[in-house]
C-alpha positions in Angstrom: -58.3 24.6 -54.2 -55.2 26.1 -52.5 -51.8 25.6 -52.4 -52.3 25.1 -49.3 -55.4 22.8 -49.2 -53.4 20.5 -51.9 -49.9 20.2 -49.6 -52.3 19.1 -46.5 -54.2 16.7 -48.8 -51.3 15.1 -50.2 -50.0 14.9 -46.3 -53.2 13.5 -45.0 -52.8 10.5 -47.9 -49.1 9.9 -47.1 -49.9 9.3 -43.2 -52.8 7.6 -44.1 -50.8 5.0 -46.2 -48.1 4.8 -43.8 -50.1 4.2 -41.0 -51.7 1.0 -43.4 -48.7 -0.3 -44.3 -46.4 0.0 -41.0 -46.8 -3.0 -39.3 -45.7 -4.8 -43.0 -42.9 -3.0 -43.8 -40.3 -5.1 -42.9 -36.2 -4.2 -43.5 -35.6 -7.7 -44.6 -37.1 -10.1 -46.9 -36.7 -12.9 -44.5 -39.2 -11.0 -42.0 -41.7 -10.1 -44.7 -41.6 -14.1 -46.1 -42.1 -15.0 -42.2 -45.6 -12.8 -42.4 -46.3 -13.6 -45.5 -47.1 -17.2 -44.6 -48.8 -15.8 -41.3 -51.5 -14.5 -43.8 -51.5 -17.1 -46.2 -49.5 -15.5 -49.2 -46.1 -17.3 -50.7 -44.2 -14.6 -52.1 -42.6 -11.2 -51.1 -42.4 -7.7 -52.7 -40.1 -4.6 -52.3 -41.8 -1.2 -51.9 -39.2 2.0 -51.3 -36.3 -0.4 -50.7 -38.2 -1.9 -48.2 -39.8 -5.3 -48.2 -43.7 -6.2 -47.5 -45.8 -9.6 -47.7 -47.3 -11.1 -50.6 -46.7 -11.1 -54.3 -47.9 -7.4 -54.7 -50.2 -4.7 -52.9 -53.2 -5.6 -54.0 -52.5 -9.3 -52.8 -51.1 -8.3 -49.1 -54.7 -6.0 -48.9 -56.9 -9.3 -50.3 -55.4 -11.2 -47.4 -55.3 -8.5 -44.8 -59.5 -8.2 -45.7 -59.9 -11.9 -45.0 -58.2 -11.8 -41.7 
């Protein structure tokens, strides 16, 4: 595999996440608690200095499947 084929793979993956996870990123805990109890989870977690629903990502994806 190529230099090349590697950089656009690994940009491919980070879109891919980002596109995932941008309607729960949220700049403040307060909003992330708010949809957090939209989708039934109780806590909050920080990812990148930025906060997201539920306790963890694997919990915020669990909830997201069962919406």
């Amino acid at each position: 595999m190529t230099i090349a084929t590697q950089r656009w793979i690994h940009l491919l993956a980070n879109t891919m996440t980002a596109h995932a996870h941008r309607k729960g990123i949220y700049a403040s805990e307060a909003e992330a608690l708010t949809q957090a109890e939209k989708i039934g989870c109780t806590d909050v977690h920080q990812n990148n200095g930025r906060w997201m629903p539920c306790a963890d990502e694997r919990d915020l994806h669990q909830q997201m499947r069962r919406q």
